[in-house]
C-alpha positions in Angstrom: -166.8 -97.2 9.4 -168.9 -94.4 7.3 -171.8 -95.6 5.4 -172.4 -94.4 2.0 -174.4 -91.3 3.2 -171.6 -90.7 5.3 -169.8 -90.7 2.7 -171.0 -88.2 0.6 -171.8 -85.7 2.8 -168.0 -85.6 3.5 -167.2 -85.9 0.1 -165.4 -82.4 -1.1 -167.4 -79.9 -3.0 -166.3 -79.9 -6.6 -165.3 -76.5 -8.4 -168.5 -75.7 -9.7 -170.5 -75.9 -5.9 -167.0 -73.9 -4.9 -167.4 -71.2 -7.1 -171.0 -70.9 -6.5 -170.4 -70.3 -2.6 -167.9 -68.2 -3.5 -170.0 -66.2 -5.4 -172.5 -66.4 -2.7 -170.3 -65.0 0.1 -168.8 -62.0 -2.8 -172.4 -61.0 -2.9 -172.5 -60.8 0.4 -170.2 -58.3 1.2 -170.5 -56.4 -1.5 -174.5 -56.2 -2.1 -173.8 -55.9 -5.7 -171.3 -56.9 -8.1 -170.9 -57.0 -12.1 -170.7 -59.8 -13.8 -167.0 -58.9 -14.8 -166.1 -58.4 -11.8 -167.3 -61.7 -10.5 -165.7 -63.8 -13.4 -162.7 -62.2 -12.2 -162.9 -62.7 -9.0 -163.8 -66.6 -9.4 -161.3 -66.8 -12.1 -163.6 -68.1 -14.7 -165.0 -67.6 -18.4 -168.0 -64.7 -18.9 -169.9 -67.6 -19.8 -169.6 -69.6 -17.1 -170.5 -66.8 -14.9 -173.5 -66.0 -16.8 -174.6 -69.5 -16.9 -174.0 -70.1 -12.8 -175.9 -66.9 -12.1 -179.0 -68.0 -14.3 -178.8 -71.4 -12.1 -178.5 -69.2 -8.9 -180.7 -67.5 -9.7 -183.2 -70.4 -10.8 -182.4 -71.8 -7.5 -183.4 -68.6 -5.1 -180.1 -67.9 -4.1 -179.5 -64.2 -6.1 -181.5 -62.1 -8.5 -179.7 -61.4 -11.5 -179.5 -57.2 -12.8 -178.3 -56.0 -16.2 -174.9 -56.9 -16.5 -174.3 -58.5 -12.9 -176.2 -59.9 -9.4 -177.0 -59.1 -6.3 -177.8 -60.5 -2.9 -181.4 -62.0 -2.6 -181.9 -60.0 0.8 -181.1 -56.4 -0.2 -182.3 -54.4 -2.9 -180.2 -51.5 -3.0 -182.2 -48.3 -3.9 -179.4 -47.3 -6.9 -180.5 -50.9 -8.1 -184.3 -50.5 -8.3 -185.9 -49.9 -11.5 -189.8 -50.9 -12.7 -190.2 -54.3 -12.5 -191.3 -54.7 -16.1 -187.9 -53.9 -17.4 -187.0 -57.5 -15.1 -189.6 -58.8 -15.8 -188.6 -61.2 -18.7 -186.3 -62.3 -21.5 -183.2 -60.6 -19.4 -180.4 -62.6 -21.2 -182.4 -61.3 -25.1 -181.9 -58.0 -23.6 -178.5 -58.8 -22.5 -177.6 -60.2 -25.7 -179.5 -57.1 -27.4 -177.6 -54.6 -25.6 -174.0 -56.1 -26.0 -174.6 -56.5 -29.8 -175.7 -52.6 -30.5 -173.0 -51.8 -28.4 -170.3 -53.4 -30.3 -171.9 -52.8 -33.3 -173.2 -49.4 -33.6 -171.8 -46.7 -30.8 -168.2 -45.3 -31.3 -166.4 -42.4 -29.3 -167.5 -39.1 -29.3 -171.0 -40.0 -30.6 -174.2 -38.2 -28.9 -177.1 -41.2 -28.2 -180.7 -40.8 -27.7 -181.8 -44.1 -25.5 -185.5 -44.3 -25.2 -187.2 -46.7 -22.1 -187.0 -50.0 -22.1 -185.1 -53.1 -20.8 -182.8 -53.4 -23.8 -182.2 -50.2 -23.2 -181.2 -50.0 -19.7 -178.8 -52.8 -20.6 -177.2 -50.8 -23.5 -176.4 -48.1 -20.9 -175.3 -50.8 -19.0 -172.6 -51.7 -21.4 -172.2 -48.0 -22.3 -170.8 -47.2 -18.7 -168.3 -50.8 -19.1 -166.8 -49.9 -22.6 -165.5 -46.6 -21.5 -166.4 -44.6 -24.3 -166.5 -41.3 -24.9 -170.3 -40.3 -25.4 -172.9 -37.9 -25.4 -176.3 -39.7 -24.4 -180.4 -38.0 -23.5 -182.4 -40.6 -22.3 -186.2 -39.9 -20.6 -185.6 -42.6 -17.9 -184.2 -41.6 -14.8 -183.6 -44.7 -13.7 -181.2 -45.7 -17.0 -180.3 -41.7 -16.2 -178.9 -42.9 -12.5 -177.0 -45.7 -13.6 -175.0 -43.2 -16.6 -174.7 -40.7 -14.3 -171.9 -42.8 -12.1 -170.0 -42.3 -15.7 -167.6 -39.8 -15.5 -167.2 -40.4 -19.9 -170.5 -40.1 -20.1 -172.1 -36.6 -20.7 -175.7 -36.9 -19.4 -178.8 -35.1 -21.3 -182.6 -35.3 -19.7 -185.2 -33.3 -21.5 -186.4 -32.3 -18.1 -190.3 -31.8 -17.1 -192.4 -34.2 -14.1 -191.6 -37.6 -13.4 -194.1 -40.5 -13.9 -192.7 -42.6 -11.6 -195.3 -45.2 -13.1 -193.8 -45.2 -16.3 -190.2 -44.3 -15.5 -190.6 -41.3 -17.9 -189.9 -37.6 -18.1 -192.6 -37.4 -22.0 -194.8 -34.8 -21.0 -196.0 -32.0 -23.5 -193.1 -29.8 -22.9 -190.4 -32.5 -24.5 -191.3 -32.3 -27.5 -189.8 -28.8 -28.1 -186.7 -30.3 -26.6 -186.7 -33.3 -29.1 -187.4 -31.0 -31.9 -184.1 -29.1 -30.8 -181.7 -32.1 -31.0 -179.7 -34.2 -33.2 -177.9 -37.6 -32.4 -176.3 -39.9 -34.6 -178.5 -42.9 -32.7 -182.0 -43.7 -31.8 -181.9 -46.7 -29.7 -185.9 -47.3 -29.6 -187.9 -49.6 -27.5 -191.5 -51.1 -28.7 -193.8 -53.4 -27.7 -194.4 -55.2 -31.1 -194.0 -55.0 -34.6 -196.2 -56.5 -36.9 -195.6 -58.1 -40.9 -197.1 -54.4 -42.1 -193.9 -53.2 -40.6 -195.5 -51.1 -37.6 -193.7 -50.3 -34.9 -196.3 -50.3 -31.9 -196.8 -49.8 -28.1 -199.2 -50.2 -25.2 -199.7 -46.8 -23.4 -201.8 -45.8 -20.7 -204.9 -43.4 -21.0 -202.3 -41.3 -18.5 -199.7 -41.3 -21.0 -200.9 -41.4 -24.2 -199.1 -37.8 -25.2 -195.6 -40.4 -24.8 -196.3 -41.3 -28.1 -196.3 -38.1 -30.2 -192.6 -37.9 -27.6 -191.6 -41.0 -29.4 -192.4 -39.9 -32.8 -190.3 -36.5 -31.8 -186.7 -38.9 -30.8 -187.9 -40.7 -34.2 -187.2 -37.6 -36.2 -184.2 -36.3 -33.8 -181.9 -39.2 -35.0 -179.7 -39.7 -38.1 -180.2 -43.7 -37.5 -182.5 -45.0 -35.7 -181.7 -48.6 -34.3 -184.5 -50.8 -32.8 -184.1 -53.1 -30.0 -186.6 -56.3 -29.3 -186.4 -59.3 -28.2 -188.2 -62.3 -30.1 -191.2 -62.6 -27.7 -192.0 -58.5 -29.6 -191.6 -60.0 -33.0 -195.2 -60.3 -35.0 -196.9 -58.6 -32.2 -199.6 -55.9 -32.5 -200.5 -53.1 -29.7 -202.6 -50.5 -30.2 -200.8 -47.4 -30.8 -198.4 -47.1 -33.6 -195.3 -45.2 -33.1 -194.1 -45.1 -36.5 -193.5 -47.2 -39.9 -190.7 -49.6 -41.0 -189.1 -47.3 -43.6 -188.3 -45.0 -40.3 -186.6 -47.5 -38.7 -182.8 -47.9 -40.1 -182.0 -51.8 -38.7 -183.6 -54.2 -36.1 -181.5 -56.0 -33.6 -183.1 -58.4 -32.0 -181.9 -61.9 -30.4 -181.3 -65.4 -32.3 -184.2 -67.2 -30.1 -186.4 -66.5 -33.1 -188.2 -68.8 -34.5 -188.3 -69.5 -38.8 -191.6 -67.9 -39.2 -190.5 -64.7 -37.3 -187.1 -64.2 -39.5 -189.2 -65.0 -42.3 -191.1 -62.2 -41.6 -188.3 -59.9 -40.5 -186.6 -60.8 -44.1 -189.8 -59.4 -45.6 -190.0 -56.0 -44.3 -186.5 -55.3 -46.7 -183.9 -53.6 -44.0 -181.0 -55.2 -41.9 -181.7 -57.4 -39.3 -179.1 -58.0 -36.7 -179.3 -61.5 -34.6 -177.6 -61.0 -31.6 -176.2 -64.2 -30.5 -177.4 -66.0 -26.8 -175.1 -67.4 -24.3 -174.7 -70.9 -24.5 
């Protein structure tokens, strides 16, 4: 006769643990998969795909990527990108990205995308939707993941790499920036403050990236700015540019009252993308 432990070790795994190992033994053979295609593999809501792979993820079984997950053990080289883009806030960015996607790019548009984790998960989205699109972006790793697009017509500005920064700014862009025109700015930051000033942190290396940011501010018709809560009331040292260059904010519904407060007060739209629940 079992006793109780007995018992439950022979109990049957419910559809939750089933779906997990599942998901487990996908990644497995495949190194990589998007969340879409797991859901539809497992047969389950986006949701509850996104929620299991946070828990995975919590757990040390996987490590999530924009817009799917991949096996703990490998790190595939077309997956690598600096690790401050994963560093936090992924499902903001997520959210962020799926929002200004929906929201803002339509066929036949040409994009600007500047660096940034938001960013990389806009292209992300860019390359599911299907699109029609035009897009320059200075990161070659958000350049690597569009360039597997075949709707997608790629633009670099060209120049060195700074592998530190994930960047092609040197001097030389700026002519290039100055010879564009897109219909969207998708900007990245580090902070803006209740003055309205869009700021970032750059190294004594790098420092001519700002007057390169400033250049893709003018290049746009509209430029949209992505940042997640933790950015919002947050000074760095340089300043990029102003509020009344900026056309909208998106940014994700973990704020806090204080920080819409003082999102209301700088007088242009501000978009709340909503978080998985």
């Amino acid at each position: 006769m079992m006793d109780k432990n007995d018992m439950q070790s022979a109990a049957p795994l419910g559809k939750k643990q089933r779906r997990q190992q599942k998901i487990l033994s996908l990644l497995q053979e495949n190194s990589h998969m998007s969340c879409r295609e797991l859901q539809q593999q497992c047969g389950c809501s986006e949701a509850t795909m996104r929620n299991d792979l946070r828990q995975m993820e919590h757990d040390g079984l996987l490590r999530r990527t924009f817009g799917g997950a991949c096996c703990i053990h490998i790190t595939p080289a077309t997956l690598a990108m600096p690790s401050v883009y994963m560093k936090q806030n992924l499902a903001e960015k997520e959210a962020i990205a799926r929002f200004a996607a929906d929201t803002f790019v339509r066929p036949d548009q040409m994009l600007l995308l500047d660096l940034g984790g938001s960013s990389y998960a806009l292209a992300s989205y860019l390359v599911q939707r299907g699109l029609p699109l035009d897009v320059v972006t200075n990161s070659l790793v958000t350049a690597g993941l569009l360039a597997r697009a075949g709707h997608i017509r790629l633009h670099l500005p060209g120049g060195v790499y700074n592998r530190e920064i994930d960047s092609f700014d040197v001097p030389s862009s700026l002519e290039y920036y100055r010879n564009i025109h897109v219909q969207h700015l998708f900007l990245g930051a580090n902070g803006i403050n209740d003055r309205g000033d869009i700021t970032v942190n750059i190294s004594s290396l790098s420092t001519h990236r700002l007057m390169v940011k400033r250049a893709m501010v003018n290049s746009a018709d509209k430029v949209v700015l992505l940042c997640d809560h933790s950015k919002i009331g947050k000074s760095c040292f340089y300043k990029v540019c102003s509020i009344d260059q900026i056309d909208c904010i998106v940014t994700d519904d973990g704020c806090d009252e204080s920080q819409r407060q003082m999102l209301s007060s700088l007088g242009l739209p501000v978009y709340y993308a909503p978080l998985d629940t």
